[in-house]
matplotlib code that plots the C-alpha trace (Angstrom):
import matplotlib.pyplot as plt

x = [-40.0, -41.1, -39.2, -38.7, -35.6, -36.9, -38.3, -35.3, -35.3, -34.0, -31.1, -34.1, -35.8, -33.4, -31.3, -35.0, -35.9, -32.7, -32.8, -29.4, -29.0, -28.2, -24.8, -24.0, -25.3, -23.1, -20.3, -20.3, -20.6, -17.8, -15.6, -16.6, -18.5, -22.4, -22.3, -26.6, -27.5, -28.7, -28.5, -31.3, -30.5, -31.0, -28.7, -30.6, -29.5, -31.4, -30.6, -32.5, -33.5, -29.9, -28.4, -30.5, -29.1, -25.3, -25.8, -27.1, -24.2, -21.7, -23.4, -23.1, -19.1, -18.5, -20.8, -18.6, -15.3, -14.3, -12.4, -13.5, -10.5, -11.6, -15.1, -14.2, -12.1, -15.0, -17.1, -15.6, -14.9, -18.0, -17.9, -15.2, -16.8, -13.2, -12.1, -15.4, -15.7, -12.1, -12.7, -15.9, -14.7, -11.5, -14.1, -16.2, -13.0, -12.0, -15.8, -15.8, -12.3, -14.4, -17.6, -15.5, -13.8, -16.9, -18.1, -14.8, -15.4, -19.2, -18.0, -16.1, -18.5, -21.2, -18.7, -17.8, -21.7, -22.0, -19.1, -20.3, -23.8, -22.1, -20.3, -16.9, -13.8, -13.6, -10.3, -10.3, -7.0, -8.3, -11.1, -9.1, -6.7, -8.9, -10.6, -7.2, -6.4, -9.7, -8.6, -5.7, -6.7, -8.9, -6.4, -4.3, -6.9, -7.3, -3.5, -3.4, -6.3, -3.6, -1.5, -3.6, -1.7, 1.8, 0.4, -0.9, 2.3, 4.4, 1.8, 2.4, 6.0, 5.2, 2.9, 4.7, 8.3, 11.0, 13.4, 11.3, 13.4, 11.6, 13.0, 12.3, 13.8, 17.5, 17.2, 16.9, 20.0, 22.1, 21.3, 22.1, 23.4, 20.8, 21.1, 21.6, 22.0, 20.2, 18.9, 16.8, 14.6, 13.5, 10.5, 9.7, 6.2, 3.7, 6.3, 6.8, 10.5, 10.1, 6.9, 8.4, 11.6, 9.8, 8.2, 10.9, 13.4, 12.1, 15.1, 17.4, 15.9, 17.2, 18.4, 17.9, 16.1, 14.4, 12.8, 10.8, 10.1, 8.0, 7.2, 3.9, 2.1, -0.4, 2.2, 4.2, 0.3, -0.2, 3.6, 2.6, -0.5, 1.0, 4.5, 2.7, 3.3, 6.7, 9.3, 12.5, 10.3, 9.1, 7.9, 8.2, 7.2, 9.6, 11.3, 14.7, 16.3, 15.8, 15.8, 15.0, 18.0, 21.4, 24.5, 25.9, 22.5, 22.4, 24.4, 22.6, 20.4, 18.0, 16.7, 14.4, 13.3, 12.7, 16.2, 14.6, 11.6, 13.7, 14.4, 17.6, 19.1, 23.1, 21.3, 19.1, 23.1, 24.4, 21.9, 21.9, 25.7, 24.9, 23.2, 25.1, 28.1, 31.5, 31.5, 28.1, 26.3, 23.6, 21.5, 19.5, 17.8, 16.9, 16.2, 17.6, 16.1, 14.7, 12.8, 9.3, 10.1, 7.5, 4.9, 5.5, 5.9, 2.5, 0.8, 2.4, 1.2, -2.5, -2.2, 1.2, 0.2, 0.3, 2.3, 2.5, 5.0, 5.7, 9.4, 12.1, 12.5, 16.2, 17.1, 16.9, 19.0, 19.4, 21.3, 23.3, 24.3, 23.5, 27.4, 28.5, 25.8, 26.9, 30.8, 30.5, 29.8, 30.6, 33.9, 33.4, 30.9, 29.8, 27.0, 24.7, 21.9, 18.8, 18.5, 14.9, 12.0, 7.9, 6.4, 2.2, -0.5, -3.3, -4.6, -6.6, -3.3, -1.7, -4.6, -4.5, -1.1, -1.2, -3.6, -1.7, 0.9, 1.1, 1.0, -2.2, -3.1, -6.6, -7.5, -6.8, -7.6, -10.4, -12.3, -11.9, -10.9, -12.8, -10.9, -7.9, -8.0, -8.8, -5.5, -3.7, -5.9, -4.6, -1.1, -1.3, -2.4, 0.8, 0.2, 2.3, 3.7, 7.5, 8.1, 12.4, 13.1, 16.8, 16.9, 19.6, 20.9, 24.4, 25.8, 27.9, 29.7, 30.9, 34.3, 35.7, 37.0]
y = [11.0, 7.5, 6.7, 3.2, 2.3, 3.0, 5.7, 8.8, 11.8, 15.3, 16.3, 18.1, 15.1, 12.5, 14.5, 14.8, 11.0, 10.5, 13.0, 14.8, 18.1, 19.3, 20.0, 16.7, 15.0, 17.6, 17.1, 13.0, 13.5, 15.9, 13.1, 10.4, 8.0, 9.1, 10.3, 10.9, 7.5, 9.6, 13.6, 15.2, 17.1, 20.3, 19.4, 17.9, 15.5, 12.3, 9.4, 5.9, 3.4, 2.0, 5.6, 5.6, 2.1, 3.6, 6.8, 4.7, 2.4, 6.0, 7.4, 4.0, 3.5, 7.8, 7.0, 4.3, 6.5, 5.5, 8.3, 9.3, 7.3, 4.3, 4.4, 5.1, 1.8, -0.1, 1.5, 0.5, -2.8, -4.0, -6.7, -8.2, -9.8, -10.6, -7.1, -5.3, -8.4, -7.3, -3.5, -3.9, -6.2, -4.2, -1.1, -3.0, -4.5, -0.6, 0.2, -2.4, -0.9, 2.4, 0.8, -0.9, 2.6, 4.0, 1.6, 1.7, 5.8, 4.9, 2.5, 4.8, 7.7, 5.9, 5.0, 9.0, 9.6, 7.2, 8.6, 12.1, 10.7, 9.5, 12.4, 10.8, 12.3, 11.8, 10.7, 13.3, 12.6, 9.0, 9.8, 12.2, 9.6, 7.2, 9.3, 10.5, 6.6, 5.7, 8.8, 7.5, 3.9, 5.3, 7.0, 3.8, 2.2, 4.6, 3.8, 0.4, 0.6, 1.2, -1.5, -3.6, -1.9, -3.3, -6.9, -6.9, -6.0, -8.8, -10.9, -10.8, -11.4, -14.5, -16.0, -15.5, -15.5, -17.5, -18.0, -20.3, -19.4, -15.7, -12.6, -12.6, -16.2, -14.5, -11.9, -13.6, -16.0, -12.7, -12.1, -15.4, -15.7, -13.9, -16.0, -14.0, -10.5, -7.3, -6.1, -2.9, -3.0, 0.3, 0.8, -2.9, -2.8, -5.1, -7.3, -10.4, -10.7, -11.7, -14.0, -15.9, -16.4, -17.5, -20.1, -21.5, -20.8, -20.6, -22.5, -19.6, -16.5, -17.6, -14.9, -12.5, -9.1, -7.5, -3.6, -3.1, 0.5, 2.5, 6.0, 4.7, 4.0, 1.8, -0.1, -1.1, -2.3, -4.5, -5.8, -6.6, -8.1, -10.3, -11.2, -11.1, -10.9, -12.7, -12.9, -10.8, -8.8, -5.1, -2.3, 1.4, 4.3, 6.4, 8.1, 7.1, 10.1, 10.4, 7.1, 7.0, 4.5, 5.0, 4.8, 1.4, -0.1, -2.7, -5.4, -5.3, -2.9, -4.2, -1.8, -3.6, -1.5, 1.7, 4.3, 5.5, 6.9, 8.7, 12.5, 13.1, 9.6, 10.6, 11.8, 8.4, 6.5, 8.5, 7.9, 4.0, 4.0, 5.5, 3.1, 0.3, -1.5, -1.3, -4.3, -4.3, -5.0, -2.9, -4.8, -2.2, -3.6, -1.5, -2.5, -0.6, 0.4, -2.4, -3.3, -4.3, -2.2, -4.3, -3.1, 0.5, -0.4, -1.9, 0.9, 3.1, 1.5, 1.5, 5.1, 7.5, 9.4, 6.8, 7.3, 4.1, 7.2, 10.4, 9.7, 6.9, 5.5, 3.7, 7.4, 8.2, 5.3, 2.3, -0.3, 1.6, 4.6, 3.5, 2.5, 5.9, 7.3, 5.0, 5.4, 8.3, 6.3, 2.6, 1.6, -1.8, -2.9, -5.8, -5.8, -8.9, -9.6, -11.7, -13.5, -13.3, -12.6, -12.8, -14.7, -13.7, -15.6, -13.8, -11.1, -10.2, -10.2, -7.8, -5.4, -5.0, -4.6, -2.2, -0.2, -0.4, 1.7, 5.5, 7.1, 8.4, 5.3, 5.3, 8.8, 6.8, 3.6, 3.3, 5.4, 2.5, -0.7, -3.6, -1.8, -2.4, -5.9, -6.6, -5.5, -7.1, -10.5, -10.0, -9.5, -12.4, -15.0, -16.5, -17.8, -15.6, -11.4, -12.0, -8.9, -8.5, -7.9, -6.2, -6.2, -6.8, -5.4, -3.7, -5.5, -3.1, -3.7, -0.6, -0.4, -1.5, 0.7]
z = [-20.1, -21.7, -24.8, -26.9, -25.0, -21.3, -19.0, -18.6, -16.0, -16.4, -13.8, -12.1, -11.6, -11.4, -8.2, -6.9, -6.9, -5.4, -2.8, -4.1, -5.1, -8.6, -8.0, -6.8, -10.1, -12.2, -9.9, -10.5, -14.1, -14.2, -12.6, -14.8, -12.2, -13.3, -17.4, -18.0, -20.9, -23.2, -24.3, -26.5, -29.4, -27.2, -24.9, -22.0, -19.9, -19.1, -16.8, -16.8, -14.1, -14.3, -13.5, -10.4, -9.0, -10.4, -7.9, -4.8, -5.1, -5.3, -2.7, -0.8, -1.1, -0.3, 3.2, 3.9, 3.6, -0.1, -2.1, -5.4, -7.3, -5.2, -6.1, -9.7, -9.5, -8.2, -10.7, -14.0, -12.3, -10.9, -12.9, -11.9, -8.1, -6.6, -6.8, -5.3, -2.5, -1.3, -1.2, 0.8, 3.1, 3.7, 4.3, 6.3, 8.8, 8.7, 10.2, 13.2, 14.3, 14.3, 15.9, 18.3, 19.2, 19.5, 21.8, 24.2, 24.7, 24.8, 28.2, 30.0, 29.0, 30.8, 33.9, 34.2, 34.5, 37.2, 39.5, 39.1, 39.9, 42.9, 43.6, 43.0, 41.3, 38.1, 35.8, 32.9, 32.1, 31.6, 29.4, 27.5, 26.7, 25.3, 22.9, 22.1, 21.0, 19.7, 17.3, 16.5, 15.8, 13.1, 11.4, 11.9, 10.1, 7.2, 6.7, 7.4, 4.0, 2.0, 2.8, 0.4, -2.6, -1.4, -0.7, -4.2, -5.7, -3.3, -5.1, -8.3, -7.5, -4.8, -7.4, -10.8, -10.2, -12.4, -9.3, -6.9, -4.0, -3.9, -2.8, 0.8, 1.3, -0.7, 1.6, 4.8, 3.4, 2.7, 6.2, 7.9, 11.0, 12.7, 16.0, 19.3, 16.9, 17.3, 14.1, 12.9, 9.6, 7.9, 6.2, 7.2, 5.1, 5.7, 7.7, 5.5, 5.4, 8.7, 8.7, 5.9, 8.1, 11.0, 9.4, 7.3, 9.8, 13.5, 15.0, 13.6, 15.7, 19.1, 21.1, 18.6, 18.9, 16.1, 15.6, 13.2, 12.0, 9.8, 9.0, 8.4, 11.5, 9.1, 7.5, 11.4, 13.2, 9.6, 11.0, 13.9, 12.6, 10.5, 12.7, 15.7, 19.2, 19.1, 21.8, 20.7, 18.1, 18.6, 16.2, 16.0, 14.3, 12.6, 9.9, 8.6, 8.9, 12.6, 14.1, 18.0, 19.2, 20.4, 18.8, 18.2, 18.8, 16.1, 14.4, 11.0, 9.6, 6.8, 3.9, 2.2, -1.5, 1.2, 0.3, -2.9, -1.5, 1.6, 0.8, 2.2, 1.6, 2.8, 6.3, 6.5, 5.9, 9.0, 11.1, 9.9, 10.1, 14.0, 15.3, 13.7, 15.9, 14.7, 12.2, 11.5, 8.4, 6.6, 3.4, 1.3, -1.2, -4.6, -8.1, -11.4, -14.6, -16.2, -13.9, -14.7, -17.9, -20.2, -18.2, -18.0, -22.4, -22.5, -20.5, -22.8, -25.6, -24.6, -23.7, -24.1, -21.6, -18.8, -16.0, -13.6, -11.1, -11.0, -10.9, -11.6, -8.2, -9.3, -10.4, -6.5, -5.2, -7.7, -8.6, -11.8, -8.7, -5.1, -4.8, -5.7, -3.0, -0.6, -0.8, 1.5, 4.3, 3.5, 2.5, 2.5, 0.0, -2.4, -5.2, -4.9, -7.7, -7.8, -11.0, -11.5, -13.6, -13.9, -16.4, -15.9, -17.4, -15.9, -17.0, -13.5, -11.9, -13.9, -14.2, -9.7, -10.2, -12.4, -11.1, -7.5, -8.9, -8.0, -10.8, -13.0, -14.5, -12.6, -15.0, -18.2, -17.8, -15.6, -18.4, -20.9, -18.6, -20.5, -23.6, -21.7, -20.1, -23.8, -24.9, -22.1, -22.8, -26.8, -25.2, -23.7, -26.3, -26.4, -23.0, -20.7, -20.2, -20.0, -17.3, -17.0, -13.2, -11.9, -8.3, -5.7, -2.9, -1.5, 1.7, 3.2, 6.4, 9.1, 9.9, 13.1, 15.4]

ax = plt.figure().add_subplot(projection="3d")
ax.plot(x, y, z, "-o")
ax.set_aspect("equal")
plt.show()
């Protein structure tokens, strides 16, 4: 159909020049990522030249293993380069893992030909367990994806933070002397505590021995990615509430923000006050309740029913009640605060961090995001977000036998 503005296609004829079926065109448009530019006054649907580029470019990023919420993200901000250059590159690194996977079974697929061809026996075991870990990797990988989410909150910490010494740097001074201890982290993240110490204070490790653990098997390999393979440094797997070491294992145990997303927090405590020595120290890290509270006020304000999480994380274990939770198995304890707060002049930098959060702020705002980095922009005129930040940590120490 030619009109003054351009030439439109019905649904018929638009999933048809595509090569998609109806229901695929409906389904997009019922999620927001492919509304038709224009709608007659009887109610058809029609979709222009620029539609037609918009579906290749969906249909694109779901063949390349994108989720719907990612796509939509990519979507509404496709015009911001920096953002789309990441997500395709990370997609892309995610693919060679796959390829190269692929090409590992391909190998020994073509090696168990040859020793049947030669009437040899043949390893199954072998080639079972390789595509058993190719497998794996790619599920290691689909993790590891998500990893970006955590790095772009650290960001906006490492890069806008009042108190210059940053948070992993008070940390690792709570923790000093590290020389010649054993020490367990859970829920070690992406595994910057320690790259940070390393390189600001190499000549302190000696001697020591260092585990770091994860539930997520994504988040331990981006570790080990990012520590590396270090003498005295290993990672592991795992959940909190069972961990796989023997009693009186450790001589500190490091929390780092991880007890308020455990479930059963007082059976993660036993199992941390387990493996600990007599005399040993555990630092758990949390924040309290107004933290980062301007931004949850100004998602608010753009739209009441934004929700950046499902729950109040310091509710679980915080700093206002994680004494009180902890009593039960640490006498000895002591409250330490970092003074701290963001001042962000950005507005790009805000916007990722925002929309790294797990709440439902992708159904609200990626529907009207040049509306919204307009607001923040406006919020901003006065040259910087002043963002309140209440963190700190409880070092608690086991009693001696």
């Amino acid at each position: 159909m030619k009109t003054e503005k351009g030439t439109f296609y019905t649904t018929g004829e638009f999933a048809k020049m595509a090569n998609v079926s109806l229901r695929t065109v409906r389904f997009y448009d019922t999620k927001g990522l492919l509304k038709p530019s224009m709608q007659t006054e009887a109610g058809y649907r029609l979709y222009s030249d620029e539609d037609f580029v918009r579906l290749q470019r969906i249909l694109t990023l779901k063949y390349l293993g994108f989720s719907l919420e990612e796509i939509a993200d990519i979507c509404v901000r496709d015009t911001d380069a920096g953002y789309v250059r990441h997500s395709l590159s990370l997609q892309q690194e995610l693919v060679e893992k796959k390829v190269e996977g692929l090409r590992r079974v391909s190998e020994t697929l073509g090696q168990t030909i040859e020793r049947l061809d030669a009437g040899e026996n043949v390893d199954w075991k072998r080639v079972l367990n390789l595509i058993h870990m190719v497998n794996m990797e790619g599920s290691l990988a689909e993790q590891y994806k998500n990893g970006s989410n955590l790095n772009i909150r650290i960001r906006l910490h490492d890069d806008y933070s009042v108190n210059k010494q940053g948070w992993f740097s008070w940390i690792f001074e709570q923790m000093m002397p590290v020389c010649g201890r054993n020490i367990l982290e859970i829920g070690c993240g992406n595994g910057q505590l320690w790259s940070k110490a390393l390189e600001n204070h190499a000549d302190a490790f000696e001697g020591t021995q260092v585990v770091l653990t994860d539930i997520s098997q994504g988040m331990v390999l981006e570790a080990k990615n990012r520590v590396g393979e270090r003498e005295g440094f290993s990672y592991v797997s795992c959940d909190a509430v069972e961990l796989p070491f023997a009693d009186e294992t450790f001589d500190m145990v490091v929390a780092n923000h991880v007890m308020f997303y455990v479930k059963d927090y007082d059976k993660a405590l036993s199992q941390i006050k387990r493996v600990l020595k007599p005399g040993g120290v555990l630092i758990l890290s949390t924040y309290g309740r107004d933290h980062m509270k301007e931004i949850t006020t100004l998602c608010k304000e753009f739209d009441g029913r934004i929700s950046l999480s499902e729950i109040n994380l310091y509710e679980n274990f915080g700093l206002e009640n994680g004494e009180e939770k902890l009593k039960k198995h640490f006498q000895n304890m002591e409250k330490r605060i970092y003074e701290d707060a963001l001042k962000v002049d950005d507005v790009m930098a805000l916007v990722d961090y925002i929309m790294s959060c797990h709440g439902n702020q992708h159904e609200y705002i990626n529907k009207r995001y040049d509306e919204f980095k307009g607001f923040l922009a406006r919020k901003m005129s006065g040259g910087y977000i002043y963002i309140t930040k209440s963190a700190g940590m409880f070092y608690c120490r086991k009693g001696e036998k």
